[in-house]
Kinemage of the C-alpha trace (Angstrom):
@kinemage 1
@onewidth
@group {chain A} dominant
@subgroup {mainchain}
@vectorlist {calphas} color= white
{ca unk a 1} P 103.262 120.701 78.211
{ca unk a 2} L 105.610 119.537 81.166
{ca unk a 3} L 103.418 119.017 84.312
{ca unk a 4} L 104.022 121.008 87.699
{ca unk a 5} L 106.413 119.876 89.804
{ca unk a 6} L 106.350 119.421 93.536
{ca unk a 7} L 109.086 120.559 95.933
{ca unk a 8} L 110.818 117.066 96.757
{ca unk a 9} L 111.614 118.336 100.290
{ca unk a 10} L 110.963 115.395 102.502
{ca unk a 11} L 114.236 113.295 104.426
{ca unk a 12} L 113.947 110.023 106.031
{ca unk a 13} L 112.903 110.947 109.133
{ca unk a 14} L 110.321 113.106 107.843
{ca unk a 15} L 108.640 110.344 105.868
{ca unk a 16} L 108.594 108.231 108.315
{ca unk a 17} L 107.149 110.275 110.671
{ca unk a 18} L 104.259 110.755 107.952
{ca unk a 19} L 103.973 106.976 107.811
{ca unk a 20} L 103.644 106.668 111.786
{ca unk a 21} L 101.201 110.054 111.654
{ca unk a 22} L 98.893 108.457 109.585
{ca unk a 23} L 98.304 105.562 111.441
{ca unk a 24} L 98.563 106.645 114.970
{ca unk a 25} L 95.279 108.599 115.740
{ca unk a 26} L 92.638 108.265 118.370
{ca unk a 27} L 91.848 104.503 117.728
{ca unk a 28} L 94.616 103.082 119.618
{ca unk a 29} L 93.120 105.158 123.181
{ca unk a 30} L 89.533 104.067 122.258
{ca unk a 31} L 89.402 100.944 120.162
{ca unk a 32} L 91.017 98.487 122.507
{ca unk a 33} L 87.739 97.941 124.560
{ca unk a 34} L 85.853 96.865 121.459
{ca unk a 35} L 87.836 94.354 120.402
{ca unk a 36} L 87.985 93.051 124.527
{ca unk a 37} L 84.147 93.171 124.319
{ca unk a 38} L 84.581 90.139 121.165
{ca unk a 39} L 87.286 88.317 123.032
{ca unk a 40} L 88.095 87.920 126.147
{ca unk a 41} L 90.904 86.353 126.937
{ca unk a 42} L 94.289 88.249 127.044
{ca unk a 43} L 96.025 85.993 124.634
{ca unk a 44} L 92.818 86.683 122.226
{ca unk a 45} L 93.129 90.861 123.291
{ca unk a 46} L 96.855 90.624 122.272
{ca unk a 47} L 96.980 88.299 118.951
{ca unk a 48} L 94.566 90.313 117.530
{ca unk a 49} L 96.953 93.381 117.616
{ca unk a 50} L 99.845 91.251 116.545
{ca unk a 51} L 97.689 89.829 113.722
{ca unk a 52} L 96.259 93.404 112.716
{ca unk a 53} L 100.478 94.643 112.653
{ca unk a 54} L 101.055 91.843 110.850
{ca unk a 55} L 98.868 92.643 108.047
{ca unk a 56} L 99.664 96.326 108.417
{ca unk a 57} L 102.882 95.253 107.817
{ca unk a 58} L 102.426 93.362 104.786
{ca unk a 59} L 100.667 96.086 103.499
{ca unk a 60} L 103.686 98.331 103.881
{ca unk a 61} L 105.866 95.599 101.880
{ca unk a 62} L 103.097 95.640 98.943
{ca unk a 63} L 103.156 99.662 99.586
{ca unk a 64} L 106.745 100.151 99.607
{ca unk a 65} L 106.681 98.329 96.233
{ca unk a 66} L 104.060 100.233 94.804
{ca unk a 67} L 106.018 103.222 95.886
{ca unk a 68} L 109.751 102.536 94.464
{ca unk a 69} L 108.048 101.630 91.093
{ca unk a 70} L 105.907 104.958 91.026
{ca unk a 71} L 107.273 107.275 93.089
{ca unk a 72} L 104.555 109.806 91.824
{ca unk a 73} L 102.386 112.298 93.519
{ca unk a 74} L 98.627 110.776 94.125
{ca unk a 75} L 99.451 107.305 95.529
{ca unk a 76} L 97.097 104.377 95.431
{ca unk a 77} L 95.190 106.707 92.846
{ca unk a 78} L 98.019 106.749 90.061
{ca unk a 79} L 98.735 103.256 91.073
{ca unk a 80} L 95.043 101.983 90.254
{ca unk a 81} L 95.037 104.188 86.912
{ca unk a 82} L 97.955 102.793 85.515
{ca unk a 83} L 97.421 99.207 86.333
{ca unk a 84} L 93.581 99.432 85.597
{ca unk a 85} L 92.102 101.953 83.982
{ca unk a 86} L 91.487 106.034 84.653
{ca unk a 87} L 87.992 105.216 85.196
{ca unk a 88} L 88.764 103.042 88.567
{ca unk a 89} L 91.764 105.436 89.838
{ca unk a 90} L 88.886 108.544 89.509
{ca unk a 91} L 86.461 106.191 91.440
{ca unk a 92} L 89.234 105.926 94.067
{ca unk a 93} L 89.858 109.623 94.370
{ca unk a 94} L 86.489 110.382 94.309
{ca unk a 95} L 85.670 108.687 97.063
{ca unk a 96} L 88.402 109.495 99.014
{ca unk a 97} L 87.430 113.204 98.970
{ca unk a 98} L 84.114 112.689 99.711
{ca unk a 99} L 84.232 109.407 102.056
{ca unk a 100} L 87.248 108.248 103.012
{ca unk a 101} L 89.126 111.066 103.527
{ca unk a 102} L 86.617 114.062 104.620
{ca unk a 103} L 84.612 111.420 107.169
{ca unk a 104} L 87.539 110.033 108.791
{ca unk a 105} L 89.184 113.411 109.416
{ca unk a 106} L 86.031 115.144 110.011
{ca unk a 107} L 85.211 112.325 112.606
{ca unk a 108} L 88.913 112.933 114.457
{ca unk a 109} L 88.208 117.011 114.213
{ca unk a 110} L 84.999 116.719 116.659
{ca unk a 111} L 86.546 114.177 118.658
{ca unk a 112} L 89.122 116.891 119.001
{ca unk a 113} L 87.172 119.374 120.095
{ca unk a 114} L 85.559 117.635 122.515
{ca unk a 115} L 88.590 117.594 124.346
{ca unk a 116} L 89.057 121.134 124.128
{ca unk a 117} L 85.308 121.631 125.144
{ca unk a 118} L 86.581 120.187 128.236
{ca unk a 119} L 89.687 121.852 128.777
{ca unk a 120} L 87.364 125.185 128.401
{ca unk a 121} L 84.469 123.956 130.549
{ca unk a 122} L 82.124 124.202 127.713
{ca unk a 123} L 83.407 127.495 126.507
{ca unk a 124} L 83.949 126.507 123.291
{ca unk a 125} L 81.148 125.103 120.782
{ca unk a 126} L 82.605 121.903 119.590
{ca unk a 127} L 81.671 122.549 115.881
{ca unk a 128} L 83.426 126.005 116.072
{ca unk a 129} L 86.498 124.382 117.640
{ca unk a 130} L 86.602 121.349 114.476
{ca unk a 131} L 86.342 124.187 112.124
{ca unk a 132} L 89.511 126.422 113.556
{ca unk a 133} L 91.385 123.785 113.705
{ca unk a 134} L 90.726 122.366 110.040
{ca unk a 135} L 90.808 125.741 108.929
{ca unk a 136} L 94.093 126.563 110.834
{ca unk a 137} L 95.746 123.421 109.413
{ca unk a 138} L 94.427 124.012 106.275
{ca unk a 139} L 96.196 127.722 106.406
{ca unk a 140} L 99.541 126.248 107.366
{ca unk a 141} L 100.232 123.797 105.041
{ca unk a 142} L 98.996 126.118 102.330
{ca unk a 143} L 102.406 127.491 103.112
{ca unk a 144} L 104.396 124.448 101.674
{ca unk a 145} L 105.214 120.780 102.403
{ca unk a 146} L 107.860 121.426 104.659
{ca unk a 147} L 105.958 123.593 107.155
{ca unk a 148} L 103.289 121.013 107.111
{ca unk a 149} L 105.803 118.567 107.650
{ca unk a 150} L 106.962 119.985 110.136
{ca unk a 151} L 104.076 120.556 112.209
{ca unk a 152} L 103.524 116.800 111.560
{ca unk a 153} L 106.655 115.575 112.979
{ca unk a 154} L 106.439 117.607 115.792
{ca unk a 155} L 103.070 116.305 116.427
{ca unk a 156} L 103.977 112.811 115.888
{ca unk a 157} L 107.438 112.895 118.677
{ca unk a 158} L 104.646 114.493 120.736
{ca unk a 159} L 102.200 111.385 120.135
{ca unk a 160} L 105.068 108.888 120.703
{ca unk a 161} L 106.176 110.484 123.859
{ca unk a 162} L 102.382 110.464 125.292
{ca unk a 163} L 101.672 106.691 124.447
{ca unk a 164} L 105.392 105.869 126.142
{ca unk a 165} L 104.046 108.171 129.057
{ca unk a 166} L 100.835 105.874 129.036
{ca unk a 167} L 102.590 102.687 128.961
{ca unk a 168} L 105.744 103.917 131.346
{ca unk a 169} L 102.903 104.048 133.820
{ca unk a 170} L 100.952 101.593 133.229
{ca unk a 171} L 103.998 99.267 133.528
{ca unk a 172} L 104.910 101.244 137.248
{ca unk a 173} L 100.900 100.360 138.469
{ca unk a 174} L 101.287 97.168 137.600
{ca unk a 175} L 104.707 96.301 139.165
{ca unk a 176} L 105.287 98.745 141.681
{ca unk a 177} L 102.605 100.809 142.312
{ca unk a 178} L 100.782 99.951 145.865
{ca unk a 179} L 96.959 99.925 144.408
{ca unk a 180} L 95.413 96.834 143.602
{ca unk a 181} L 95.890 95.634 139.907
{ca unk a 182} L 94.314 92.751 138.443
{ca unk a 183} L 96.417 90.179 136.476
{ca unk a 184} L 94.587 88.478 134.394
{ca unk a 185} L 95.407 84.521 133.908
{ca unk a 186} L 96.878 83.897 130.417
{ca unk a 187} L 95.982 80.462 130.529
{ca unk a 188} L 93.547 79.297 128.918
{ca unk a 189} L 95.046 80.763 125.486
{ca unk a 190} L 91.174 81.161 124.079
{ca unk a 191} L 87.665 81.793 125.419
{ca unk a 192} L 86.017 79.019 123.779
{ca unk a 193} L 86.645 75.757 121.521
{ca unk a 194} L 88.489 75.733 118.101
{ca unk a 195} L 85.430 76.505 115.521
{ca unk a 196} L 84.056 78.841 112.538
{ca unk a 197} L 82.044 80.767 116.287
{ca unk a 198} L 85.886 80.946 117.169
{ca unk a 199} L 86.983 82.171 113.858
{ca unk a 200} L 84.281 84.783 112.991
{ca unk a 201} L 84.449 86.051 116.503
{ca unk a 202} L 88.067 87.257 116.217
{ca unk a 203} L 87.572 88.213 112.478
{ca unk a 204} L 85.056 91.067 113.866
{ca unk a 205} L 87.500 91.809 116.779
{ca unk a 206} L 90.208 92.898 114.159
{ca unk a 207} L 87.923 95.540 112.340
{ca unk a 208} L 88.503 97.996 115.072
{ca unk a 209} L 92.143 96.856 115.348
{ca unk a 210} L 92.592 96.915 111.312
{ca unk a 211} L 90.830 100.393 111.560
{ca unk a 212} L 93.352 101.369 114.342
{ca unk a 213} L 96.552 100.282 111.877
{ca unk a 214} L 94.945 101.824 108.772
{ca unk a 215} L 96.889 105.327 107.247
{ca unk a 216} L 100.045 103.958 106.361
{ca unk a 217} L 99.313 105.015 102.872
{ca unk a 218} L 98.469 107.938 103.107
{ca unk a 219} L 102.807 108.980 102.951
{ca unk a 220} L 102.478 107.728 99.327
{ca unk a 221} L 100.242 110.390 98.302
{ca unk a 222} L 103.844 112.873 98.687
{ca unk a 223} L 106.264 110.208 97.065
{ca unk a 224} L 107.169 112.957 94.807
{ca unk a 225} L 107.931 115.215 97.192
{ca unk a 226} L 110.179 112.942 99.047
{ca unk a 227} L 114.020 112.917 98.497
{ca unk a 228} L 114.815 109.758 96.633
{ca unk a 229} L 111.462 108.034 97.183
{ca unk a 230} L 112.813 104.704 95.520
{ca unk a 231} L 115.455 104.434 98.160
{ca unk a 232} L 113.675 106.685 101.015
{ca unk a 233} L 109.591 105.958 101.379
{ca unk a 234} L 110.168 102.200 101.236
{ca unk a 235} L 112.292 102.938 104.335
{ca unk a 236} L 110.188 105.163 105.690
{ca unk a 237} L 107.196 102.632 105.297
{ca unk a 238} L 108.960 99.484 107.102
{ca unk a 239} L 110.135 101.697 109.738
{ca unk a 240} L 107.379 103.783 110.537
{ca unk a 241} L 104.668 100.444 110.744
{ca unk a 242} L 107.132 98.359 112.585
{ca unk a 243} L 107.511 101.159 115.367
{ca unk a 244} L 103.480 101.635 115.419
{ca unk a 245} L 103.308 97.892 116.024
{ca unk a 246} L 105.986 98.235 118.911
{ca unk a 247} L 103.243 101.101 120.685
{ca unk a 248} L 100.117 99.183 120.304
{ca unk a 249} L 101.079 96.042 121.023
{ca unk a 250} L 103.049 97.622 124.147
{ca unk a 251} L 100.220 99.923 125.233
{ca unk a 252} L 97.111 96.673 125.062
{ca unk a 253} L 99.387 94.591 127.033
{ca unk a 254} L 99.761 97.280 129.794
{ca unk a 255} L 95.370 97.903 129.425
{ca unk a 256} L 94.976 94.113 129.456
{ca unk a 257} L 97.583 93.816 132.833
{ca unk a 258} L 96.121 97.139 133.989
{ca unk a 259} L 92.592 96.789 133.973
{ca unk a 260} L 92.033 92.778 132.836
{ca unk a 261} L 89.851 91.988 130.121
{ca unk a 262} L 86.302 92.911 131.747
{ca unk a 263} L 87.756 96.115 132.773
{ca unk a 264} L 89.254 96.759 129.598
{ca unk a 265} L 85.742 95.623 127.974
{ca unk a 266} L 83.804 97.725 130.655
{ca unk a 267} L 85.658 100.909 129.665
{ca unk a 268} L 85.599 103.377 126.588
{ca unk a 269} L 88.093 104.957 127.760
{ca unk a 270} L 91.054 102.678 128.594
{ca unk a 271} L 93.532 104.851 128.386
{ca unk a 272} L 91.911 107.080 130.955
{ca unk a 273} L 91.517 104.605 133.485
{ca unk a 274} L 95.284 103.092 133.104
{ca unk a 275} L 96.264 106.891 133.778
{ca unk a 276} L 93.642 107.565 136.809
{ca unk a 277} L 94.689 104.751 138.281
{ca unk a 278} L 98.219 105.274 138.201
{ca unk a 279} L 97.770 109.175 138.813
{ca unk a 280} L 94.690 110.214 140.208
{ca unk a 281} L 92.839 113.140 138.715
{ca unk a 282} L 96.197 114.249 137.314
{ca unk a 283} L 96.113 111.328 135.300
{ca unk a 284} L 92.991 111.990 133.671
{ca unk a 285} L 94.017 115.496 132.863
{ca unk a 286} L 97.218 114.472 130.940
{ca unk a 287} L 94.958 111.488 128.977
{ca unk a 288} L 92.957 114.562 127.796
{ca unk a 289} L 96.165 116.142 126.382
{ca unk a 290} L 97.428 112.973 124.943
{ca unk a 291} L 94.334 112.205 122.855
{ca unk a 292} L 94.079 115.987 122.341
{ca unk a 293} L 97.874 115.915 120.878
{ca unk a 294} L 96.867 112.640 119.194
{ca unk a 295} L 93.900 113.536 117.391
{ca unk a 296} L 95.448 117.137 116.236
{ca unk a 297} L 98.488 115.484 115.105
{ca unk a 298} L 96.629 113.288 112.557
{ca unk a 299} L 95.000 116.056 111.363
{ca unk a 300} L 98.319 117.785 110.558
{ca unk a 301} L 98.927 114.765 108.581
{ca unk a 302} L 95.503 114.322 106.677
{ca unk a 303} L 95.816 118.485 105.473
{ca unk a 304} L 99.124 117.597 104.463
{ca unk a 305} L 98.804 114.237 102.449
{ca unk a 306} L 95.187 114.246 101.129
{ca unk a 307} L 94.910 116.797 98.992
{ca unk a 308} L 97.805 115.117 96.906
{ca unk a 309} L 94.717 113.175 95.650
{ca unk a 310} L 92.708 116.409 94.008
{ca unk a 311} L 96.127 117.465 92.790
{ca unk a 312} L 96.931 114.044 90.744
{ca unk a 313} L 92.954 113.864 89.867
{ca unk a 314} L 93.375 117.233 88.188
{ca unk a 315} L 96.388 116.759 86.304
{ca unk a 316} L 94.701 114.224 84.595
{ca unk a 317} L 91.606 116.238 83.272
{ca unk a 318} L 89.223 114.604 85.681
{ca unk a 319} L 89.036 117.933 87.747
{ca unk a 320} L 88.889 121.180 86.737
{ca unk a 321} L 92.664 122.489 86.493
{ca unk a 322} L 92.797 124.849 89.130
{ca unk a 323} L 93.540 122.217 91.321
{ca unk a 324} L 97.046 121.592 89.735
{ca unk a 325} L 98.125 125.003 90.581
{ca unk a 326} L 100.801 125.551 92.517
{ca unk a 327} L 101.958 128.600 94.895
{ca unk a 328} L 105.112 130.135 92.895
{ca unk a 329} L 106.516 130.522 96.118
{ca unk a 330} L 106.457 127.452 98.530
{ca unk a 331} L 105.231 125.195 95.370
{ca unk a 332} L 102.415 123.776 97.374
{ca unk a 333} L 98.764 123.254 95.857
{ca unk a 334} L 96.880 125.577 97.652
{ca unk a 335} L 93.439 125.034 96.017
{ca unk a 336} L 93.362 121.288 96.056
{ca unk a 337} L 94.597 122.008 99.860
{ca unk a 338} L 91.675 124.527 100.413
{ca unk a 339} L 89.154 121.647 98.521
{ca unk a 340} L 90.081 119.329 101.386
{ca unk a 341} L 89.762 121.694 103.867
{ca unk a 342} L 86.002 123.029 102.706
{ca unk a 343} L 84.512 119.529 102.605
{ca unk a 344} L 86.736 118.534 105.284
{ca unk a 345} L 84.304 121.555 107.189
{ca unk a 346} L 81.250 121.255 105.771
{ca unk a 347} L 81.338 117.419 106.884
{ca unk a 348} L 81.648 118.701 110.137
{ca unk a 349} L 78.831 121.264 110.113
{ca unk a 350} L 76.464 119.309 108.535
{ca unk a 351} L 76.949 116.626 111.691
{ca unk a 352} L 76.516 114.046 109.433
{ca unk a 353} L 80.785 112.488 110.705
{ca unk a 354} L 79.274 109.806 112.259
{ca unk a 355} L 77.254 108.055 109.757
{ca unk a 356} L 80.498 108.604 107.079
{ca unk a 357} L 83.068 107.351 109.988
{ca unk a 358} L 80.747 103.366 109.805
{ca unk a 359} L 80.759 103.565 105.861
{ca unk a 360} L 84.717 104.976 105.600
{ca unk a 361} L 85.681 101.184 106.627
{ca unk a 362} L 84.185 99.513 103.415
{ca unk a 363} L 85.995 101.616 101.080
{ca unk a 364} L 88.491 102.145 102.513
{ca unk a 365} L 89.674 98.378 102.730
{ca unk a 366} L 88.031 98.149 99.032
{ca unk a 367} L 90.929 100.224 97.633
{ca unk a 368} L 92.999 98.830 99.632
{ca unk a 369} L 92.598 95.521 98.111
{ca unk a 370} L 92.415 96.924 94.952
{ca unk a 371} L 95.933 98.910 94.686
{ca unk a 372} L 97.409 95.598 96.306
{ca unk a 373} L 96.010 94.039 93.176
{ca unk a 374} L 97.867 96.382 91.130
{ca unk a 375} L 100.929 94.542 91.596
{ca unk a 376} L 99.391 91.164 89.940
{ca unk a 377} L 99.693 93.581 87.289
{ca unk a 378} L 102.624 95.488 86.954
{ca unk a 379} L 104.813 91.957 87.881
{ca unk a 380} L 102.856 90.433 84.963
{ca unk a 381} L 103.916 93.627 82.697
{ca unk a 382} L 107.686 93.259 83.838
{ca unk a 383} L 107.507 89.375 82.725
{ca unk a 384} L 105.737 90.433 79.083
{ca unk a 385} L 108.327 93.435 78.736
{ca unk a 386} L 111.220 91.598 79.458
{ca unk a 387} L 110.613 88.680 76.587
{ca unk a 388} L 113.075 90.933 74.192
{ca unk a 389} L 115.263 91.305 76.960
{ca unk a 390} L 118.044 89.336 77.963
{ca unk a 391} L 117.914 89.849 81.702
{ca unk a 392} L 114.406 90.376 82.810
{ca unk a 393} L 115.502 91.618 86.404
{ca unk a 394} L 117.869 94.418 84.381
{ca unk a 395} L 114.296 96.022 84.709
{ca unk a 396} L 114.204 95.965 88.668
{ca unk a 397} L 117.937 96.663 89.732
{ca unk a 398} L 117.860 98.633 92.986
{ca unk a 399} L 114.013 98.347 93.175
{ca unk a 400} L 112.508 97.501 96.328
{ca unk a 401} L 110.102 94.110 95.996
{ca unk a 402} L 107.599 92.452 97.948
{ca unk a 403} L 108.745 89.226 100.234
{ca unk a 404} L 106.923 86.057 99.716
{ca unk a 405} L 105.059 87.610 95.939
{ca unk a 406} L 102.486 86.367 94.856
{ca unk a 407} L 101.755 84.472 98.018
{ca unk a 408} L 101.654 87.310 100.470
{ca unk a 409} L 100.287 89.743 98.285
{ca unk a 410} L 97.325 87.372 97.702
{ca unk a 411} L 97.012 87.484 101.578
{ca unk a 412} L 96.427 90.935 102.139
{ca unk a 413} L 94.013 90.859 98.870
{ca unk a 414} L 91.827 88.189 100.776
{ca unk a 415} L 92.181 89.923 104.096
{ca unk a 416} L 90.847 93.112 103.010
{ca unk a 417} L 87.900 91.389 100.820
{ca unk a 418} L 86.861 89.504 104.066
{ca unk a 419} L 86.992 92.913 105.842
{ca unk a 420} L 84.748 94.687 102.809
{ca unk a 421} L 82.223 91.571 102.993
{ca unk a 422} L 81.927 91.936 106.387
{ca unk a 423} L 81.913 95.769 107.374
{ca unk a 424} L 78.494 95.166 104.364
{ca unk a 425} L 77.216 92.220 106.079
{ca unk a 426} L 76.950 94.088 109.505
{ca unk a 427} L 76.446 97.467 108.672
{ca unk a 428} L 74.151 97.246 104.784
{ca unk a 429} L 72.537 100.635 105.087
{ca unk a 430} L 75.881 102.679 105.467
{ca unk a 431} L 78.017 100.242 103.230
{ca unk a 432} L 74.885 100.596 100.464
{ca unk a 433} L 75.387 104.394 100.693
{ca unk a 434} L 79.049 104.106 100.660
{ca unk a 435} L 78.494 102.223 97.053
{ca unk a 436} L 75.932 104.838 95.940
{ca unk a 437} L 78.735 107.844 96.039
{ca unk a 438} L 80.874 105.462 94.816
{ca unk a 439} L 78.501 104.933 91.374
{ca unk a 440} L 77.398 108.624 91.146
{ca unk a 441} L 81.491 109.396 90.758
{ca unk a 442} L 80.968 107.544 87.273
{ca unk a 443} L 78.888 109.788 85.340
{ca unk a 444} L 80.756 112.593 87.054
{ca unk a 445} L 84.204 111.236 85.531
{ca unk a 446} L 82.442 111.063 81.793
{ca unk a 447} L 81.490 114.919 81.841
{ca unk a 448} L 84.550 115.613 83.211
{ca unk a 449} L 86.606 113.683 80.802
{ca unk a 450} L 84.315 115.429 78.014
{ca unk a 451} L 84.799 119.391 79.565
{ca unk a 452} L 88.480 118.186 78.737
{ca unk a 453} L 88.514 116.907 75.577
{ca unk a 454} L 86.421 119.289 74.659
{ca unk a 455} L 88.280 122.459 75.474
{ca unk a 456} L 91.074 120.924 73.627
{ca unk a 457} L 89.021 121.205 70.902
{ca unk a 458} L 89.130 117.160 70.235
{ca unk a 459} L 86.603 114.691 70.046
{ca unk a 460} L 84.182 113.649 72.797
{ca unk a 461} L 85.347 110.581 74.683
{ca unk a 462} L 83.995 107.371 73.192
């Protein structure tokens, strides 16, 4: 039986502004002051948001790859199935639905409604707010990719246009406006000597900035539902991390001019202050509508591109099949849409977004290494199927591939271990649960895999 398929609807332009969606959330208005509270000088500040677009980037090369050889529906989870086993790609969706994906975006739902508890003076409870607005997003991309899409890009020229206000005048306070502004000394380059104190100090700064950078993915979960993915997502990758890089980069060095680095560390709010100092009380009003445009635009995104996961998941057997059902009319998955949405919901009622937003981190970068791994294995299956083949690269004409393989792909792989080892070092209560849901999602796969087998009237799974 020929699976469902999924509208492939998606241009260029669209993809790309998934890509830059993804990434761009609240981190880059909050996030900066953490990473000044670990360094604190600006060259410090600065390299670590180089070095965190740097590896963001890479990851888009390995990405792209992963992409143009599998341009199916599901992302990093088809990609770890295939290379590894089912077993490991169901561990990865799993988790995603109940960690990764439901805490981060329940985590950027309350953050949103905080900001519309302001604009309302307290009018609105904040946990009635989160659940409109994941239940309104939820609604209109049950209506197809392309309105979801839509309402993405829209959100995401809205984003770019409210970090360029932020940094358009941040640049006129600190060159022509009249106030005061500190500029900081560049020189010395670091805060103290060359050492592993050195080295483990700006390892923790780029957590928050890696955190920041992370969601570039999340536009592979739709590869099938982009016009020619092979040629179009690996585009739409490259372009959308490069310009993300181009808007953090620009908007630290206008907080680190702006405010110095013990301002910048003094503040939770950086953003804010750039803008009240530029603006007055005017500025702090349109900071509230930037992060408010910010935070709702990424959840556009996350309703449109996570519940690719449940859909892939459940065309394999490993959840029930309702989720690969698809709306005769605007061919979009409504239930696995309406799964996200529900946990999405209850994550948010239950309160419990902040304890899943310090554990998200740890597997989050866990898959990450993993589906960079993938491509250890799918090169080495290329090399294999080519031996009765005169011209191994006939196999890879036209197909995007990774600059610098094996070498750089072996970079990110160590990067994100370091970050795993590390988010569990600091944090081993929330990582240890994190690895709890992650083992409870094996005997959950089993009965699954059995319910299937089973109703096909075959044998139980060995």
């Amino acid at each position: 039986m020929a699976r469902p398929a999924l509208a492939a609807q998606l241009g260029l332009f669209d993809a790309t502004m998934v890509v830059m969606g993804g990434i761009v959330g609240s981190g880059i208005f909050i996030n900066p002051y953490v990473v000044a509270e670990l360094v604190h000088r600006p060259a410090l500040i600065l390299g670590a948001w180089v070095a965190g677009g740097a590896i963001a980037l890479l990851g888009a090369f390995i990405y792209a790859e992963l992409a143009a050889r599998m341009p199916q529906v599901g992302g990093q989870y088809a990609y770890i199935r295939e290379a590894f086993h089912p077993l490991l790609g169901f561990l990865y969706g799993w988790v995603s639905l109940l960690v990764i994906n439901a805490g981060g975006t329940a985590a950027v739902a309350v953050t949103f409604a905080k900001y519309c508890r302001a604009f309302s003076q307290g009018a609105i409870p904040e946990k009635l707010a989160s659940v409109a607005v994941v239940a309104t997003l939820t609604i209109i991309n049950c209506l197809g990719v392309r309105a979801g899409s839509r309402v993405q890009s829209l959100f995401m020229v809205l984003r770019i246009l409210a970090i360029a206000m932020i940094i358009a005048c941040g640049a006129w306070l600190i060159f022509w406006g009249r106030a005061a502004v500190a500029h900081p000394a560049w020189w010395p380059l670091l805060d103290r000597p060359i050492s592993f104190d050195l080295l483990t100090v700006f390892g923790a700064a780029m957590i928050p900035v890696l955190f920041a950078y992370g969601g570039f993915q999340t536009s592979n979960y739709i590869a099938s539902e982009i016009r020619e993915p092979r040629k179009n997502l690996p585009r739409a990758l490259l372009l959308g991390v490069v310009g993300v890089i181009a808007l953090y980069v620009a908007a630290n060095f206008i907080y680190v001019e702006a405010l110095s680095p013990a301002g910048l560390a003094a503040t939770s709010t950086p953003a804010s202050e750039v803008m009240r100092r530029a603006l007055g009380s005017v500025g702090g009003l349109l900071i509230a509508v930037t992060i408010a445009i910010s935070t709702l635009g990424f959840l556009s995104q996350a309703m449109l591109t996570y519940p690719r996961v449940a859909f892939a998941m459940a065309e394999d057997g490993v959840l029930p099949g309702i989720f690969t059902r698809l709306d005769p009319r605007t061919r979009a998955p409504i239930a696995a849409i309406a799964l996200q949405g529900a946990i999405t919901s209850a994550a948010v009622l239950l309160g419990t977004y902040e304890q899943i937003l310090s554990y998200v981190v740890v597997m989050d970068w866990l898959f990450f290494g993993l589906s960079a791994s993938c491509l250890f294995v799918f090169r080495w299956r290329d090399t294999h199927a080519a031996a009765s083949i005169r011209d191994a690269e006939d196999q890879v004409t036209g197909r995007y591939r990774v600059p610098g393989h094996p070498w750089t792909t072996g970079l990110f792989v160590t990067v994100a271990a370091f970050v795993v080892l590390d988010t569990i070092y600091k944090y081993p209560r929330n990582a240890g649960a994190a690895l709890c849901i992650l083992f409870a999602g094996v005997p959950v796969y089993f009965l699954f895999r059995w319910r299937a087998k089973r109703s096909a009237g075959s044998a139980p799974i060995e």
